[in-house]
C-alpha positions in Angstrom: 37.6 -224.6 21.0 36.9 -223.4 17.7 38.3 -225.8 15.2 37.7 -223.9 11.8 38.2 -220.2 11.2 34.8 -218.3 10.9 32.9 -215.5 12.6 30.7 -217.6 15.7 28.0 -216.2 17.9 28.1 -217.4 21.3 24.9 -217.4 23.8 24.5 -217.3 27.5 21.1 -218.1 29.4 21.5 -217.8 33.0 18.3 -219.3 35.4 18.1 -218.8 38.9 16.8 -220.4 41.7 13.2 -218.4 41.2 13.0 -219.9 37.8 14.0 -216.8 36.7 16.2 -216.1 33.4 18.7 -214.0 31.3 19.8 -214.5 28.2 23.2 -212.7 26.4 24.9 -213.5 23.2 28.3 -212.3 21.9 30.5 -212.7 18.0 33.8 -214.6 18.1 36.1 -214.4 15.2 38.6 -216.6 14.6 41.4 -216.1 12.2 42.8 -218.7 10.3 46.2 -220.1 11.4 49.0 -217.3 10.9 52.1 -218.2 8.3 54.9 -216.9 7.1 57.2 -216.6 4.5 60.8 -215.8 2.9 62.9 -215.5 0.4 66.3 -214.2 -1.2 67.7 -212.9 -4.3 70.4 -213.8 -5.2 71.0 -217.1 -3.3 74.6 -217.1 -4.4 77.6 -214.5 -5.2 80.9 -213.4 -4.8 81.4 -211.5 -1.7 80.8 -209.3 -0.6 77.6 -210.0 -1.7 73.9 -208.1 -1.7 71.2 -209.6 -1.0 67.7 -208.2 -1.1 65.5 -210.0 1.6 61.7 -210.3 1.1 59.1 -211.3 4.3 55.0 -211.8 3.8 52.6 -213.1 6.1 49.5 -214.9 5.5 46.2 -216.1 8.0 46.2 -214.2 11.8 45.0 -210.8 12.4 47.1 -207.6 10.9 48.7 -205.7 11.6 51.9 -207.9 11.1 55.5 -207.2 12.3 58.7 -208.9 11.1 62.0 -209.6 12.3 64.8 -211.1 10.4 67.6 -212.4 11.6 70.3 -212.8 8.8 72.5 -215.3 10.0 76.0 -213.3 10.2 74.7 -211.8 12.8 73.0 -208.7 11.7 69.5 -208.3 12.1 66.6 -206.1 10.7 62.7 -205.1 11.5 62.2 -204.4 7.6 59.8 -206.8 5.6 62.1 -206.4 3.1 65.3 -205.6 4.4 68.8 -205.8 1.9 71.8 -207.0 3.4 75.9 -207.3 2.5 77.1 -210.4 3.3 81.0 -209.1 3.6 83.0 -213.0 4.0 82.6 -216.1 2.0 80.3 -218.4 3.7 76.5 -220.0 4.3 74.2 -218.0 5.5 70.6 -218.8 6.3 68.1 -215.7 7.4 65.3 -216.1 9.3 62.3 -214.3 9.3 59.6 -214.1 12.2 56.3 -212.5 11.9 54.0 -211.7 14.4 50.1 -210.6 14.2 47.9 -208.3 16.2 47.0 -211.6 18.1 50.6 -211.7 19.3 50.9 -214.9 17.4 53.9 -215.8 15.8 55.0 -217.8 12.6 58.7 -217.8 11.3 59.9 -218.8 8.0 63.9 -219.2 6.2 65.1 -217.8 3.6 68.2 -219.6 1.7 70.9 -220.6 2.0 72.8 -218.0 0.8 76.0 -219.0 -0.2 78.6 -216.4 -0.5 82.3 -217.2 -2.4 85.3 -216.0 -1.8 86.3 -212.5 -4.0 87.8 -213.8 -7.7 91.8 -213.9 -7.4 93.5 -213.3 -10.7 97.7 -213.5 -11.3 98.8 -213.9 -14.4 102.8 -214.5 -15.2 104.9 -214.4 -18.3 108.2 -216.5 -18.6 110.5 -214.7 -20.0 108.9 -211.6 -19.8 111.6 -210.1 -22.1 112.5 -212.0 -25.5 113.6 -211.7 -28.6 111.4 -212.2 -31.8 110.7 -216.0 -32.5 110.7 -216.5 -28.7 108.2 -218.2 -27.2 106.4 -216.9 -24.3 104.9 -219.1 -21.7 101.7 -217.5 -19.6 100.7 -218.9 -16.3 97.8 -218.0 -13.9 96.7 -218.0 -10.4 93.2 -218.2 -9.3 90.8 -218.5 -6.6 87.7 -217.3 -4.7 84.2 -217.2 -6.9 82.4 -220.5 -7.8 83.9 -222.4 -10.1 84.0 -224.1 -12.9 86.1 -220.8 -14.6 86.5 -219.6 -17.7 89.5 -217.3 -19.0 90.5 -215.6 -22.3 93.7 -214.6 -23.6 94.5 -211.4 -25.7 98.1 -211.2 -26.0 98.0 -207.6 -27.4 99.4 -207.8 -31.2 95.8 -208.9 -32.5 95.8 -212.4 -31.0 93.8 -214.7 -28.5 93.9 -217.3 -26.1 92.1 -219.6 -23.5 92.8 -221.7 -20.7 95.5 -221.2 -17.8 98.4 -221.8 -19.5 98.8 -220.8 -22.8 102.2 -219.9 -25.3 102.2 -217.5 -27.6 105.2 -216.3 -30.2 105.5 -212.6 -31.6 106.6 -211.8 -34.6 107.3 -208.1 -34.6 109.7 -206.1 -31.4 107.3 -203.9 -29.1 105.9 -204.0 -25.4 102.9 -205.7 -25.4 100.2 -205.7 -22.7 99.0 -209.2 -22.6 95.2 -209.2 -21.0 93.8 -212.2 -19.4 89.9 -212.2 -18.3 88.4 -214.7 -15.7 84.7 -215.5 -15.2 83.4 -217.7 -12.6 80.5 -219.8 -13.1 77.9 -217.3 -11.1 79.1 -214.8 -13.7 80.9 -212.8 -11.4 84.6 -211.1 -13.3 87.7 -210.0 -13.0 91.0 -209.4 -15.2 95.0 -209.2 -15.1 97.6 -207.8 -17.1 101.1 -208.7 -18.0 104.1 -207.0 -19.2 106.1 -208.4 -22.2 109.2 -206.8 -24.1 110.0 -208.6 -27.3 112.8 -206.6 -28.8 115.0 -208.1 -32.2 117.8 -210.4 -31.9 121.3 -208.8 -31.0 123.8 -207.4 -33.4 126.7 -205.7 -32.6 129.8 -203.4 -33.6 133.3 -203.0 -32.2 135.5 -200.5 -32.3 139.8 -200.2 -31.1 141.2 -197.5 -30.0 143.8 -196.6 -31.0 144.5 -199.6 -34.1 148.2 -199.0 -34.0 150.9 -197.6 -31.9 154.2 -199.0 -30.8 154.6 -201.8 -28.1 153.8 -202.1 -25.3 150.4 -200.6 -26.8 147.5 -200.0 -24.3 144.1 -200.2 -26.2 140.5 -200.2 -25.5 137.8 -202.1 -27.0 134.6 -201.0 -27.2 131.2 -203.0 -28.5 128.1 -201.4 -30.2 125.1 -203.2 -29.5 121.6 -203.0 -31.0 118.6 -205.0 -30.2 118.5 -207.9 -27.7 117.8 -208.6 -24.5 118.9 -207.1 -21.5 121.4 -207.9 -20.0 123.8 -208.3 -22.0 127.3 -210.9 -21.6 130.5 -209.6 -23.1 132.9 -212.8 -24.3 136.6 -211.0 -25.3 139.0 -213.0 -26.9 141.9 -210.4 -27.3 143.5 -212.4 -29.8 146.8 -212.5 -28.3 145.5 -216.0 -26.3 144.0 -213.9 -23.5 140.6 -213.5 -22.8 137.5 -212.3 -20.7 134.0 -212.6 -19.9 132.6 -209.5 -18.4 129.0 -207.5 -18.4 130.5 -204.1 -19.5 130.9 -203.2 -23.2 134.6 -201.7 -23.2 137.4 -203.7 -22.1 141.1 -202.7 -21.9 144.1 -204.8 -22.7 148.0 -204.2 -23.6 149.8 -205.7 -26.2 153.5 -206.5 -27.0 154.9 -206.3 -30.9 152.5 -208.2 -33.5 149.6 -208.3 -35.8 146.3 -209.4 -33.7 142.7 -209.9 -34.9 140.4 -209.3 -31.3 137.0 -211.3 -31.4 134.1 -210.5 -29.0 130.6 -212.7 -29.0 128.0 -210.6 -27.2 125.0 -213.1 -25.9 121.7 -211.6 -24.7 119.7 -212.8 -22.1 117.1 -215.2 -24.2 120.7 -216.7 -25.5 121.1 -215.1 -28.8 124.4 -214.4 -30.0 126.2 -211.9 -31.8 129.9 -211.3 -32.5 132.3 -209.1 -33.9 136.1 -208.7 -34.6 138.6 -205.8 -34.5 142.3 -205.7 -36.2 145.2 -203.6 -34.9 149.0 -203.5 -35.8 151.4 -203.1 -32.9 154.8 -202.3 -33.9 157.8 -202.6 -31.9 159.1 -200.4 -29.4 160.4 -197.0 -30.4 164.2 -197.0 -29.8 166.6 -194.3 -30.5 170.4 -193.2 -29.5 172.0 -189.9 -30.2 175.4 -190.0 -31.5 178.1 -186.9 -32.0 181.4 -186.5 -33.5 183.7 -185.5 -32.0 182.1 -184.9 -28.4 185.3 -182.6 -27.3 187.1 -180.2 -28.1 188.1 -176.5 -27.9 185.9 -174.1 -28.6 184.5 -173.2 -32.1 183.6 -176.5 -31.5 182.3 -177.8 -34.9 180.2 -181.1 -34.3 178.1 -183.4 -36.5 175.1 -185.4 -35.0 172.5 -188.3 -35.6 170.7 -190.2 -34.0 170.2 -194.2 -35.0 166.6 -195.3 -34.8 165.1 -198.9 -34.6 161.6 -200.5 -33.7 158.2 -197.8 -34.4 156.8 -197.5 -37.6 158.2 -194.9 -39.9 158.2 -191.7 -41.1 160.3 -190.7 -38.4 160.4 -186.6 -37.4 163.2 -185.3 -35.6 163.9 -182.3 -33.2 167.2 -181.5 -31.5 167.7 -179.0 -28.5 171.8 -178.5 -29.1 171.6 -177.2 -25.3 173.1 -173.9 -26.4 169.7 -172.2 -27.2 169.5 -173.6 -30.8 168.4 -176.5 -32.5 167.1 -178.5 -35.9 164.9 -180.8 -37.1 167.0 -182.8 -39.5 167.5 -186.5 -39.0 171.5 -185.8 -38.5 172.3 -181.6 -38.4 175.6 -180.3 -37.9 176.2 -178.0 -35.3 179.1 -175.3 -34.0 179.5 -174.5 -30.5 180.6 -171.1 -30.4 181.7 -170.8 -26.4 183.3 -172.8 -23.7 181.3 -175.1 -22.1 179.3 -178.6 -21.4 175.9 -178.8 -23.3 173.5 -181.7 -23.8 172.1 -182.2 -26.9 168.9 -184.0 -26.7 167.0 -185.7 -29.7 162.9 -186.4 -29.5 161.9 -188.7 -32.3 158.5 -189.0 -33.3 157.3 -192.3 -35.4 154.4 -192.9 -37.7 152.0 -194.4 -34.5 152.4 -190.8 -32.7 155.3 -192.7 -30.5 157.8 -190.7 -29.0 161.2 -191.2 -27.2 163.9 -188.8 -26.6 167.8 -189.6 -26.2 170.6 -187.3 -25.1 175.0 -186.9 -26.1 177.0 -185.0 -24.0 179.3 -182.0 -26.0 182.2 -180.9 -23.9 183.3 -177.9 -24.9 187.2 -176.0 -23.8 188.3 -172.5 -23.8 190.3 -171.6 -27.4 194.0 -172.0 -27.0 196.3 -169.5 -26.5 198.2 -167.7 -29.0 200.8 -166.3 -26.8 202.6 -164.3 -24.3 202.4 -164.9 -20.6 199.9 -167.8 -19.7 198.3 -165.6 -16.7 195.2 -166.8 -17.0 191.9 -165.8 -19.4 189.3 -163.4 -19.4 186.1 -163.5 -21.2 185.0 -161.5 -23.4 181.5 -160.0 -23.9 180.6 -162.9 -26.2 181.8 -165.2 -24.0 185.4 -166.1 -25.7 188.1 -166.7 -23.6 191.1 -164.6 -24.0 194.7 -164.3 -22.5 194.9 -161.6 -19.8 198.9 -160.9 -20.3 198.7 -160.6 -24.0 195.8 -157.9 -23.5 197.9 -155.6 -20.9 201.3 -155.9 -23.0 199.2 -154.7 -26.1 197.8 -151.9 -24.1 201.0 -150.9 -23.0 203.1 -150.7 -26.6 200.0 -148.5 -28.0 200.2 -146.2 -25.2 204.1 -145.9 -25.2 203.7 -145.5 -29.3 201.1 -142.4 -28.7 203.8 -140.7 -26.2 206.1 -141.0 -28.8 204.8 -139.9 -31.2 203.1 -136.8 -29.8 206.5 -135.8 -28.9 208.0 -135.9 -32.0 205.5 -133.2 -33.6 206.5 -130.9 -30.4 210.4 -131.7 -30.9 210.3 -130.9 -34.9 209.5 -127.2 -34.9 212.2 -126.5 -32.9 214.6 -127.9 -34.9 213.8 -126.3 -37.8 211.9 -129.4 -39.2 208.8 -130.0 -40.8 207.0 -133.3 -41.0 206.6 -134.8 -43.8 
C-alpha cells in the first residue's frame, strides 16, 4: 500500500530450487486522492430562477466526468451546466466526478433558495372624487424575499412610500397613480391605479312650461356639471310633495297657485349642489256661451257672449255660429237667415295657451205666414219657407189677367175701337 502519491518502482527477484535467479522491476504511479468541487450563482432569486452551475475536480487521474444532480429533479453531465429552477423552494445540487481510475468524489453546491414571484395589487378608495378629496391607496404583496421597499407616484408630479399612503389633488383629471415594489434580492415589479378627480357639482334647473292653467302638468329638468358619478336627485316640488330619485327630470302636476320647486343634487363623494325653479299656475280656464234670444222665427237676429273666469288673460275668441259662419269677437251678433237648429260653439284661448270650448243651442222656425190658405210651405231655393196656396192663387189671377187682356186687343178692332 502506497501511502503518499509519487511515481514508485517495484522489483521482483525470483530463485529457484537450483539456486538459480531472475530479477524484474516495474513503475507505479499513484495519484493523489481525487476531489471535487461546486458552486452556484446566484444562491438566491425570485422564481423562476437561473442558475449557472459550475463543477472542477482536483487529485485522480483525468480525464474527469461529472454528473449533477440538481435537486428538483433534473439532472445534467455538463461541468457547468445552467438550470431554471421554475417553483419557490430549497434546492441543493450535487455534483459527482469521476476519474480515469473510476474513482469518484462528489461535492454540493448551495442551497439555492428560490422565492416565490413578487405579487403587486394596489387599490384606491374612492377611486372617483372630487377636488379636496382625499384618496386612500392600499397594497397587496407577496412572493420575493423580503424586507420590501415601494414608491408612490401619484401622477400630478407627486411621490410617496410605504403601503398605505393618502394623497389629495388639487386640479380635476384621471390620474394614473404608479406604485413600484422591490424586494430585498433586488428582484421588481409595479402596479397601476385608476383615479378620476373631477370638480365639485353645480347644477341648473329648468320648468317646462312656467305657467299654464290648473291642473298644470310640468317637467323639471336639472343641469349638472362636475361631480361625481352617480348622481342623487332630492325634488321638493314646493307644493309639500317631494322625491328622491337617480334621474335628472321629474314630472309633477299642480293645482292653482304660486310655487317655488327646490332640488339638491348630491354626488357620490357627498357634495351638494341645489337649485330652485318658479312657476305661476293659474286657475282653471272656464267659459259658458250665452245667446239672446235662443228662438225664434226665421231671420232670426241673435246676440252672443260668452262669460269667462279662471286662466290668465288676454283672452281670444272664435265662434263657429253652426250655419257656416263665424267671428272672433268676445260677444258678435249674429242673423240666422233660414229655418233650423244650429249650435253655436265658442273656443277661448287664455294667455297660458289654455283652451276650452262651450256650446248654446239656436233654434230656429220657418217665417210666418202672410196669408191665404195654410196648406203647407215650400222652400225656396234659398232655403225660405213659403206658403204653397198663396203661390198657386197668384199664378192663377196673372194667368186669368193675360187672357183677358189679350182678348181685348182682338175684340177692339172690330168694334171700330182703338186702344188708347
Amino acid at each position: 500500500q502506497y501511502l503518499a502519491a509519487g511515481t514508485y518502482t517495484a522489483s521482483v527477484t525470483l530463485t529457484d530450487s537450483l539456486g538459480h535467479s531472475a530479477s524484474g522491476s516495474t513503475q507505479v504511479l499513484v495519484s493523489p486522492a481525487l476531489t471535487a468541487s461546486a458552486g452556484a450563482q446566484p444562491s438566491s432569486g425570485t422564481g423562476p430562477l437561473s442558475v449557472n452551475l459550475s463543477g472542477s475536480a482536483g487529485g485522480g487521474r483525468s480525464p474527469y466526468t461529472y454528473s449533477w444532480a440538481l435537486g428538483d429533479g433534473a439532472s445534467s453531465s455538463s461541468q457547468n451546466p445552467s438550470h431554471v429552477y421554475q417553483s419557490a423552494g430549497t434546492y441543493t445540487a450535487t455534483l459527482t466526478v469521476t476519474d480515469a481510475n473510476g474513482n469518484t468524489a462528489t461535492a454540493s453546491a448551495g442551497p439555492v433558495v428560490v422565492a416565490a414571484p413578487l405579487l403587486l395589487n394596489a387599490s384606491a378608495q374612492p377611486s372617483s372624487a372630487d377636488v379636496g378629496d382625499t384618496i386612500a391607496f392600499n397594497t397587496a404583496t407577496g412572493g420575493g424575499a423580503t424586507p420590501y421597499t415601494l414608491h408612490w407616484d401619484f401622477g400630478d408630479g407627486a411621490t410617496g412610500s410605504g403601503t398605505s399612503p393618502s394623497h389629495t389633488y388639487s386640479a380635476a383629471g384621471a390620474y394614473s397613480v404608479r406604485v413600484t415594489l422591490a424586494d430585498a434580492g433586488g428582484a421588481a415589479t409595479e402596479a397601476r391605479v385608476a383615479v378620476t378627480i373631477a370638480v365639485p357639482p353645480t347644477v341648473k334647473l329648468a320648468v317646462s312650461p312656467p305657467a299654464g292653467d290648473s291642473p298644470l302638468a310640468v317637467t323639471l329638468t336639472a343641469s349638472a356639471s362636475g361631480g361625481t358619478e352617480p348622481m342623487q336627485y332630492r325634488w321638493d316640488f314646493g307644493d309639500g310633495a317631494s322625491l328622491s330619485s337617480n334621474a335628472p327630470s321629474a314630472g309633477h302636476s299642480y293645482s292653482a297657485g304660486a310655487y317655488t320647486a327646490s332640488l339638491t343634487l348630491v354626488d357620490a363623494t357627498g357634495h351638494a349642489a341645489s337649485a330652485t325653479a318658479a312657476m305661476v299656475v293659474a286657475p282653471a280656464l272656464v267659459a259658458t256661451a250665452n245667446v239672446s234670444p235662443g228662438t225664434g222665427p226665421a231671420p232670426l237676429a241673435t246676440s252672443l257672449d260668452v262669460s269667462v273666469s279662471g286662466g290668465q288673460g288676454p283672452y281670444t275668441y272664435s265662434w263657429d255660429f253652426g250655419d257656416g259662419s263665424g267671428s272672433d269677437a268676445a260677444a258678435p251678433a249674429h242673423v240666422y237667415e233660414d229655418a233650423g237648429v244650429y249650435r253655436a260653439t265658442v273656443r277661448v284661448t287664455d294667455g297660458n295657451g289654455g283652451e276650452v270650448s262651450s256650446s248654446v243651442t239656436v233654434t230656429v222656425s220657418a217665417k210666418p205666414d202672410s196669408g191665404g190658405a195654410p196648406s203647407g210651405n215650400t222652400s225656396t231655393p234659398g232655403g225660405q219657407s213659403m206658403p204653397t196656396a198663396g203661390v198657386v192663387i197668384t199664378l192663377g189671377l196673372l194667368a186669368g189677367l193675360a187672357v183677358i187682356a189679350f182678348g181685348v186687343r182682338l175684340g177692339l178692332p172690330r168694334l171700330g175701337l182703338r186702344p188708347r
